[in-house]
N, C-alpha and C positions, 0 to 999 in steps of 0.2 A: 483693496486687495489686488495686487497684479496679478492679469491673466494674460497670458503668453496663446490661448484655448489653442492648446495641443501644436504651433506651429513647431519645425523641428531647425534648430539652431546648428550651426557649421563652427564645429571649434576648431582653430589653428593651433597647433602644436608641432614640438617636434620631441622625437623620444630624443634623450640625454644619458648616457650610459652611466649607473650610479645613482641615477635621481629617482628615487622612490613614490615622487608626486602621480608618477607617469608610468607605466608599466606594459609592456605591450608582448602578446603573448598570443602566437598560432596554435586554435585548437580544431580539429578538421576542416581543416582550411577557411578556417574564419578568426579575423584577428578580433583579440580580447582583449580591453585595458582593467585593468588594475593600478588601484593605487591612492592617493587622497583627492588628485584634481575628478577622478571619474567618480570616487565618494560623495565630494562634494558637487559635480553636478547631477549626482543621480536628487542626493536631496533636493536643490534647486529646481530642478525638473518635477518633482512630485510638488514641491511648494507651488510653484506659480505656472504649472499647465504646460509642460515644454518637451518634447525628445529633441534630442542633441545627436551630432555624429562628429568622432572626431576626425576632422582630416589634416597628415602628414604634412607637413610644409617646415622643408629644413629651411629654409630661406627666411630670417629675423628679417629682413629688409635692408637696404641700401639706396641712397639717391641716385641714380644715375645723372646721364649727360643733360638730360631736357629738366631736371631740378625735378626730375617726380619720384617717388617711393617707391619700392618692389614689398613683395614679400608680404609678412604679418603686417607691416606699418604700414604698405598701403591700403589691407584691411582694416584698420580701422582710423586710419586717414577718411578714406570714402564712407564709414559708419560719423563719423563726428560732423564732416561734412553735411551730411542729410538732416543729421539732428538739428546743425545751425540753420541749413535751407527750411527744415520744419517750424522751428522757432519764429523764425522771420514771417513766415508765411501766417503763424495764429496773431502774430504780433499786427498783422495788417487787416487780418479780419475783423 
């Protein structure tokens, strides 16, 4: 069974005007989502031990001049990254 024990995960999104996944809503000056992706990770969060926060980033990503990623993509560029760096490394022990 995964346990995540309680660490609190960073989702990249950006609101989409129309898109129902995603929802986002000032209620005394504290922003609230709403919608199926916050549905779905509240479940995921109770399943496997997690709080999550979503943070803003209109930015999908782009390569720039030096051939590196911005944005969402170089988020999980640098998550895929560590995983192979992790792999490699049980692979040697």
């Amino acid at each position: 069974h995964l346990n995540f024990y309680g660490k609190e995960l960073k989702i990249a999104s950006d609101i989409v005007d129309g898109n129902p996944d995603l929802i986002e809503n000032i209620i005394s000056n504290q922003i609230i989502y709403s919608g199926a992706l916050p549905d779905l990770l509240d479940t995921l969060a109770e399943s496997f031990n997690f709080t999550y926060r979503i943070v803003r980033n209109p930015n999908w990503g782009v390569m720039n001049d030096r051939g590196q990623w911005t944005g969402m993509v170089a988020d999980v560029s640098i998550i895929l990254n560590l995983i192979k760096k992790l792999n490699i490394l049980k692979k040697k022990a």
